[in-house]
N, C-alpha and C positions, 0 to 999 in steps of 0.2 A: 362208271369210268375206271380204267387202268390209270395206274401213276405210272410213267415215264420221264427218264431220262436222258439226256445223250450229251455231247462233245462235239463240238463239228465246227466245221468254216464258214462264216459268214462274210468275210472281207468285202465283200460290194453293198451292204449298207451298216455293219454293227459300230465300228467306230466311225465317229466324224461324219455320219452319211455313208460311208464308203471309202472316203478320201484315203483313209492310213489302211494300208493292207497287212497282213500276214507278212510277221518275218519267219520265214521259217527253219532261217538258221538255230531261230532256239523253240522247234521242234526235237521231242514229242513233248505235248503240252498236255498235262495231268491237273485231273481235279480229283475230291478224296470225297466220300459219304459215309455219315454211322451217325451211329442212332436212332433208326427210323421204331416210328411207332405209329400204330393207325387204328384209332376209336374210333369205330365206323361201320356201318351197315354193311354188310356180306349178301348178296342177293340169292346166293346159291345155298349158302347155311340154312340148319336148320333153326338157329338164334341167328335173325336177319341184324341185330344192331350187337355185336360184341365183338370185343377186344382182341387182340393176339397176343397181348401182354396180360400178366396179373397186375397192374399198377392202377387201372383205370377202375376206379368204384361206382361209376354212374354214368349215363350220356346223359349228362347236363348241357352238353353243347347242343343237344338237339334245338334248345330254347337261347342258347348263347345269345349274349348283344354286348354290345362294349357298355361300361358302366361311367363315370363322369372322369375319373382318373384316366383311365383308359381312352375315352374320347382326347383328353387334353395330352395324352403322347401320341394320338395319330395325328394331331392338328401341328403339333412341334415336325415329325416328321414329314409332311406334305409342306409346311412353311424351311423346312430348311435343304429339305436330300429332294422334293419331285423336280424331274429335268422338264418334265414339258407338260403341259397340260391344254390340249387342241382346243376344247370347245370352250370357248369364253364368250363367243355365240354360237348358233346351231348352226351347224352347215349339214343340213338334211337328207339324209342317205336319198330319200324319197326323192328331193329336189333335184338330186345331183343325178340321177335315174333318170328323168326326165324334160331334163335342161333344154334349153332353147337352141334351135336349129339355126348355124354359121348362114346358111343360102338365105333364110328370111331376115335375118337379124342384120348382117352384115356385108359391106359392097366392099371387092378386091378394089384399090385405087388405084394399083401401081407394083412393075415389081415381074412385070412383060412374060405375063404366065411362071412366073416362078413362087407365087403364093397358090395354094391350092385346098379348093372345101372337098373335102372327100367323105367314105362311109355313111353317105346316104343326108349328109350337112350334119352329122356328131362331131366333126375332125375339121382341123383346119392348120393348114401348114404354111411354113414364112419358111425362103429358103437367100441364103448368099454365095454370090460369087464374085468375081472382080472386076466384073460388068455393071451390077445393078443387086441390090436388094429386093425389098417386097413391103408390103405393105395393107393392112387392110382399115375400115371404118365403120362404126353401127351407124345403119341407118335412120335412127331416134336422135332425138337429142335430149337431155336430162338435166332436169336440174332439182337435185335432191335425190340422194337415194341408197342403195346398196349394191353394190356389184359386186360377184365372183366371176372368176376364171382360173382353171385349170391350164397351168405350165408346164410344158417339160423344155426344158433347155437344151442349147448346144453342147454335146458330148467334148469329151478330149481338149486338144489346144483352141480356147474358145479367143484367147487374145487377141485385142481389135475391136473385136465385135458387142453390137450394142442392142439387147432387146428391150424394148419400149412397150409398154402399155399402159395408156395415162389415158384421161378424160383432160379437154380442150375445149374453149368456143376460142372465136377465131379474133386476128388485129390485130394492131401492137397494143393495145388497151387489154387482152385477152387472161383467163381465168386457166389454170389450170392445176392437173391432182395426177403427180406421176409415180410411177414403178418403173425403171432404169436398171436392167441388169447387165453390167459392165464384166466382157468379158475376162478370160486371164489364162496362162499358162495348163497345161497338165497339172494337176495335183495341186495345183492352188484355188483358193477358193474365189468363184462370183463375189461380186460386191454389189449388193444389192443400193442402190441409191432412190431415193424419196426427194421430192421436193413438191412446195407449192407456192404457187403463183398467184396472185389478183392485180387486177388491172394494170397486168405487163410488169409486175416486179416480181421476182421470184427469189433470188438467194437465202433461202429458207433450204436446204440441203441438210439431211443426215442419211448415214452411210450405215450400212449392215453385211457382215458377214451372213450367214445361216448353219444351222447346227446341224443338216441333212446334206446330199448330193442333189443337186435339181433338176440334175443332167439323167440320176437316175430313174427317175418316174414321175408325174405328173403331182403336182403338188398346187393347192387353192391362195389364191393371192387375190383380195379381197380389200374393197375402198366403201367404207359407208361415209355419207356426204350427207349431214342436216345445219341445218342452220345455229347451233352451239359449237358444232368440232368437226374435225375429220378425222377419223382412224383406219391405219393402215393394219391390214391382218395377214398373218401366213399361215395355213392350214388350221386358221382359229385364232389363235394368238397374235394379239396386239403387238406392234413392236414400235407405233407410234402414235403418237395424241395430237393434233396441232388445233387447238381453242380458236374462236372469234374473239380477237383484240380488239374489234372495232372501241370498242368502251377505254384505249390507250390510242385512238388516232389511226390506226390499223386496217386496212381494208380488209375485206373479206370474200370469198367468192361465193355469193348469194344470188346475185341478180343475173347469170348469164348461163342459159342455157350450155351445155359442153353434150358434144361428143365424145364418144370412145374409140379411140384410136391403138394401131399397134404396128412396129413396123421393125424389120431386122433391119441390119446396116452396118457400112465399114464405117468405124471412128478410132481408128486407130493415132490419129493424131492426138487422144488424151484419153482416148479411156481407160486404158491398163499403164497402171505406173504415170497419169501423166504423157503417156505418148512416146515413154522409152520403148515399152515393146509394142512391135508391130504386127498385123496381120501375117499369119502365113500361111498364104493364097495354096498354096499344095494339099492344104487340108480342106481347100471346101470344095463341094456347094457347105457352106452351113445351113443348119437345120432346127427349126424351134416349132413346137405343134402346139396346139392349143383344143379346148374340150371342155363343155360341161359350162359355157358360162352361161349367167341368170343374174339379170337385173331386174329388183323390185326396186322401181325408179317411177318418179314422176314425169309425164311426157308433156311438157308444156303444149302441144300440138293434139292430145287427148283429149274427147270429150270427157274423160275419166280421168283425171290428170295425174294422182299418185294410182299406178296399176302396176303388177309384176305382170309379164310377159311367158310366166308359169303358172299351174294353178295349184303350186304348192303352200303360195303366201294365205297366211293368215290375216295378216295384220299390217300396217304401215311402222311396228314399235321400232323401227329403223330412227324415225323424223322425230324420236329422243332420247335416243341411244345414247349412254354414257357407259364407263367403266364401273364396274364395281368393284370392292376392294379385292376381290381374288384376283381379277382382269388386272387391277393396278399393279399385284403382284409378278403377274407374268408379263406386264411390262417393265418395271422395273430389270426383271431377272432378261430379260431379253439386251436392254440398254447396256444394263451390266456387265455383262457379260461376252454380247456380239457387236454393240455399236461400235464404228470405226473411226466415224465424223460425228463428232458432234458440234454444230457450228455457232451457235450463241450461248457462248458461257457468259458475255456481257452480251445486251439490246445491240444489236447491229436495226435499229428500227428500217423497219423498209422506206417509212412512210421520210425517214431521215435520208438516208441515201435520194430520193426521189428528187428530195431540193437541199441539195449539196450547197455550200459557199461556192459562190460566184471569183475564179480566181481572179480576175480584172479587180474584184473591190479588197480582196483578202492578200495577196501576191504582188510584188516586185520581180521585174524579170532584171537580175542582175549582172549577168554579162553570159559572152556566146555570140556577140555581135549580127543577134535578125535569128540564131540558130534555136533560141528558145522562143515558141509559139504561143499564146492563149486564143482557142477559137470556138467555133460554138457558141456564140454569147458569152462567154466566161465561163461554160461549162466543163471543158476541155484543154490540157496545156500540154505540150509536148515540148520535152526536150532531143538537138539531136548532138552529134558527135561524127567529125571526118578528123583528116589527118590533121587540121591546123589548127580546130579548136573545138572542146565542148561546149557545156550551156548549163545556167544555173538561174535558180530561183529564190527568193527568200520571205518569209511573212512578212507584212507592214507588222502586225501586233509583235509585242512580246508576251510571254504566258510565264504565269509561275503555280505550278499542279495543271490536273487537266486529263483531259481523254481526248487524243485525236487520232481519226480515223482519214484513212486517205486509201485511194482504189491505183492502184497500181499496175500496168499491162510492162513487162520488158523487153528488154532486146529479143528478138529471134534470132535463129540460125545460128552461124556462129559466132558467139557476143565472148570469146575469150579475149582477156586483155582487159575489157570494159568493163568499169566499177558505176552502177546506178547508187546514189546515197540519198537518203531521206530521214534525217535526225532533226533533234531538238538543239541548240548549244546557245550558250553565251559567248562573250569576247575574252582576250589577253590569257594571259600565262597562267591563270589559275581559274582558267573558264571551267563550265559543266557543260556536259554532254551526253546525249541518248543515243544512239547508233543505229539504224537501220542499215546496213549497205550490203547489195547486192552480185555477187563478183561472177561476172561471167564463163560460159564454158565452149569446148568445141559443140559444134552439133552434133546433138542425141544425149550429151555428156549433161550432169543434172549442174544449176544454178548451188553456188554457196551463200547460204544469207549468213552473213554477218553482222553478230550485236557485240555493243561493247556500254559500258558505264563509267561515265569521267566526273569526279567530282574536285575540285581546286585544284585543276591541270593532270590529275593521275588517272589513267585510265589503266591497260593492262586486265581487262575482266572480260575477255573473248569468251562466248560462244558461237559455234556455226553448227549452223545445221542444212541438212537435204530440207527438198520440199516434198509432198505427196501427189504433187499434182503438176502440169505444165508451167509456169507462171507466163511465159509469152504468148499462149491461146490465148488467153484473155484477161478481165478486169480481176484482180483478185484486191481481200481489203489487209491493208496492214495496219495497225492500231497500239499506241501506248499509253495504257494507265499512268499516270506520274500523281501519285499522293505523300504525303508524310512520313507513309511507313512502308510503302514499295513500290518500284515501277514493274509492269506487267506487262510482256510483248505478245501481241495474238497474231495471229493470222487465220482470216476469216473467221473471228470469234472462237478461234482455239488456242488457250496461252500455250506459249511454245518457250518461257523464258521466264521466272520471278527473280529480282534482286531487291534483299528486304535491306531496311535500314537498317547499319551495323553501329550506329556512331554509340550506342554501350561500349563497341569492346574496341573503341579507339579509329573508327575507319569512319574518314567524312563522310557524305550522304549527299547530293543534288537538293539543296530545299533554300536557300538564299538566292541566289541568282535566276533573275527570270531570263528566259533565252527563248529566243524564234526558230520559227522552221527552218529549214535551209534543205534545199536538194540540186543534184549537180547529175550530170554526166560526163565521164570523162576515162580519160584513159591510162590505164596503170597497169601496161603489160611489164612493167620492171617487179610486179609483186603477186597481182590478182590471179591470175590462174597457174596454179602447180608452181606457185612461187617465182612465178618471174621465167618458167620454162618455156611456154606456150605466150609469143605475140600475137598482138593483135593483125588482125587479117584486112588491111584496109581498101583490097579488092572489093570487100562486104562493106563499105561504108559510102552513103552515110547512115551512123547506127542512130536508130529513135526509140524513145521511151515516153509512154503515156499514162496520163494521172486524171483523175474525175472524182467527185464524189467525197471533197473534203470536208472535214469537218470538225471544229473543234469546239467541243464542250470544257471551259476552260477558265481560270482568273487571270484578269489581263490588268495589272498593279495600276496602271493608269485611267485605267476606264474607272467610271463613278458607281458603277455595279460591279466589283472585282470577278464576283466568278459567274460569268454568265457566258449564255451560249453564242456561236453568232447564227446559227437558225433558230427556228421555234417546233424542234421536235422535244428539244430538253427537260423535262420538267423536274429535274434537280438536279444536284448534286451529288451524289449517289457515291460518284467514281471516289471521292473525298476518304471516304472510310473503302473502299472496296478491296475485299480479299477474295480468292479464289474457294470456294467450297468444295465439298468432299467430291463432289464429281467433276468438279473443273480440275481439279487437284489429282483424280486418276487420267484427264486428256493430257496434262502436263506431263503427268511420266510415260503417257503414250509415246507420245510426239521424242520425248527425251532419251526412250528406251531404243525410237525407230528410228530417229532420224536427226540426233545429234550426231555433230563428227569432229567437234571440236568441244571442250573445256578447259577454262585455264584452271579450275580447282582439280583435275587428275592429270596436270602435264607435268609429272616430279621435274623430269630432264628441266625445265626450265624453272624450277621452286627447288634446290635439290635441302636448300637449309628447311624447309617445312611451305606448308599452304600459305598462302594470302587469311590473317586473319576473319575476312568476310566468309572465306568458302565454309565456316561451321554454320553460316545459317544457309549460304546459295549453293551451294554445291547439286 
């Protein structure tokens, strides 16, 4: 071999995938060499192994091997400088050669000829337009196994658009194991979404950018499924773990066969932003292809029941597949690095959600005259809001500490003017108080949540922030930690907010006064949106807001067991000592770097004499 050089443009995959291109305003772009030397065999010399220099006394390297020093700095450098490292299992050249044919494997279901198996059944296309999506199905059903498939994605402005390829059996009882790639903008990246489901619950959601383009070539996205875990893989590399909990109450999707399913589609109502940006219909058909997939799965309806449908499998070592520590490694560094959501930094238990408090037994409906509703068995309460009055609710208990979690859907369209609140407080002039309130916007324009912290009548401790996502599509969870040494605001099991105790440097604390829930809707276009500029629209009323799914894990001073739950998913107290860890502690400054828009410790104009003593620990 010749040694070779060059310099050149690679801008469609070298950074980012591709995403950041050439500027080449700071062209020409220069690199330097010296020093070269080469102890090496000459095939054309008449001395086939010698030097070009006089420096070299020997070819010792003929027999070179790294010696135990040596080994322990290539192990430092692979643990701290490699970006990627694909095979963490084998994805088999061989395999991937002779992968299973889209015609035998899989039925088009939908999608009115705009899904199509081409190149002889190696290819398979998913196509949209403003008509109708696509859609296809494997014809197997599985349960346990490994599956690959080869992606290439929607090019350019993919925002809107939603591609799907998950395993499902069917019912509102149903299992399932998804990959959700959520379109976006030019130049911005996919967000790859993950979730799983057993027996119809799901909110189990984490979020992934990707360190490539997907749009630009065909890349392996891969789900092994055994009865210990489930790992999600991209071109090899793990980027997700989800364990069987059943041993914490936990269901698990073991017992129900699934298909595999995959379907393009407009969701422009929340996919990108939440639902701020929308489809735009001038760039499609869109387009997503697919190739090369191979399931070594078990076919409940086999006389052979664990078989791959290639004959490149060896083995079933799928059915106890774990991570090893290098594979934990490149999960880690993936999580690290590209996760976006991460959604349980506290147990949001599924199995909790499932059997919420009944508000009938937990709830007062206290005034709104018929306009505040509990229905569903207790499961469901809505509040609404027209021009002559809102609606409000309040807990029978009082709590003092506690974790409560409450599911929250709000106003739609356009809810400017309209404040939804959901806090903690006490009574009189030197009450305490925790803040939830939700302050409406025009439509398309994003919701502001507002928190605040009151302790013996003094509040003045605003943050607001955006949200990442719709909140009026659907249920989302809002939850406050309240212990001894901090209250914690999450949303969807992502804190978005810590105020620790100050009372060292002289600043009261919430920790005497027990205080009930309390939530309202009502109308405050004199302040809530652009400060009192934008009224409420009461064309758009009457405005309603939906709650499910409450729960408080909590001491209630009067009850004969102070800190207990009022379901039985709880099995401690846990929240009591709870602080945020190192990795709850970088979604904090996530959330705080992206999508604050308000603090009162950097408002000088309103502190101009100095901070609020607190903001040296909350800031």
């Amino acid at each position: 071999m010749r040694i070779y050089s060059s310099l050149w443009n690679a801008d469609d995959w070298a950074t980012r995938g591709g995403l950041v291109k050439t500027d080449w305003s700071q062209a020409p772009f220069s690199a330097s060499y010296r020093n070269f030397n080469a102890n090496a065999c000459i095939t054309s010399s008449p001395s086939s192994c010698n030097s070009n220099t006089t420096t070299s006394t020997s070819n010792s390297w003929l027999n070179e091997e790294l010696d135990n020093t040596s080994l322990e700095r290539l192990k430092w450098v692979q643990k701290n400088y490699t970006l990627i490292l694909l095979m963490c299992f084998m994805i088999s050249a061989f395999g991937i050669a002779i992968a299973a044919k889209f015609d035998q494997e899989f039925d088009i279901t939908w999608g009115d000829g705009r899904a199509k198996i081409l190149n002889n059944g190696d290819l398979l296309t998913l196509s949209l337009d403003k008509i109708s999506g696509s859609g296809f199905q494997s014809k197997n059903e599985y349960l346990f196994g490994k599956i690959d498939m080869q992606l290439k994605l929607i090019p350019g402005n993919s925002a809107g658009t939603v591609t799907a390829y998950y395993l499902s059996s069917q019912g509102p009882t149903h299992d399932e194991i998804d990959f959700e790639f959520l379109g976006n903008l030019s130049g911005d990246p996919y967000t790859l979404h993950t979730n799983v489901f057993s027996q119809g619950k799901g909110n189990r959601e984490q979020q992934f950018h990707l360190w490539f383009d997907p749009t630009a070539d065909f890349h392996t996205y891969s789900i092994t499924w055994n009865p210990q875990r489930i790992i999600f893989y991209v071109d090899g590399t793990p980027i997700r773990e989800y364990k069987n909990s059943e041993s914490m109450g936990v269901s698990y999707p073991k017992n129900q066969a699934m298909r595999i399913y995959s379907s393009l589609w407009n969701a422009d109502d929340w996919a990108t932003r939440g639902g701020l940006v929308k489809t735009d219909w001038s760039q499609a058909p869109f387009s997503a292809s697919y190739r090369n997939f191979n399931a070594n799965a078990c076919i409940p309806s086999s006389p052979s029941s664990c078989n791959s449908n290639t004959t490149t499998s060896t083995s079933n070592s799928w059915l106890n597949e774990e991570l090893d520590n290098t594979s934990q490694e490149r999960l880690k560094w993936v999580q690290k690095n590209y996760m976006v959501v991460l959604v349980i930094c506290f147990m949001i238990s599924a199995i909790g959600i499932a059997i919420g408090a009944k508000f009938d037994q937990e709830f007062d409906i206290t005034w709104g005259d018929g306009r505040a509703k509990i229905l569903n068995n207790g499961d469901l309460l809505t509040l609404s809001l027209d021009k002559i009055s809102g609606s409000g609710f309040q807990s029978k208990n009082e709590y003092l500490f506690g974790k409560i979690d409450m599911q929250l859907k709000l106003v739609s369209g356009n809810s400017a003017g309209t404040v939804t609140a959901y806090y903690l407080s006490s009574q009189g002039p030197t009450h305490d108080e925790i803040d939830f309130e939700f302050l409406g916007n025009l439509s398309g324009d994003p919701y502001t949540l507002h928190t605040n912290v009151f302790s013996q009548g003094k509040g003045n401790r605003e943050q607001q922030f955006h949200l990442w996502f719709d909140p009026t599509a659907d249920f989302h969870t809002y939850s406050i930690t309240w212990n001894p040494q901090r209250i914690i605001f999450y949303v969807d099991g992502t804190p978005i907010r810590e105020y620790k105790n100050s009372e060292s440097m002289g600043v009261s604390y919430p920790q005497n006064q027990p205080m009930r829930i309390y939530s309202s809707l009502w109308n405050a276009d004199d302040w809530a949106t652009r400060g009192g500029l934008v009224k409420t629209d009461w064309s758009q009323a009457p405005f309603s807001a939906s709650y499910r799914n409450f729960n408080a894990n909590a001491c209630i001073p009067n009850s004969p067991s102070s800190c207990n739950s009022n379901t039985t998913t709880s099995t401690s107290s846990s929240w009591l000592n709870e602080e945020l860890d190192n990795t709850c502690q970088e979604r904090l400054k996530w959330v705080q770097k992206n999508y604050m828009v308000y603090n009162y410790c950097t408002d000088s104009k309103r502190f101009p004499q100095g901070f609020p003593a607190d903001c040296l620990q909350n800031s």
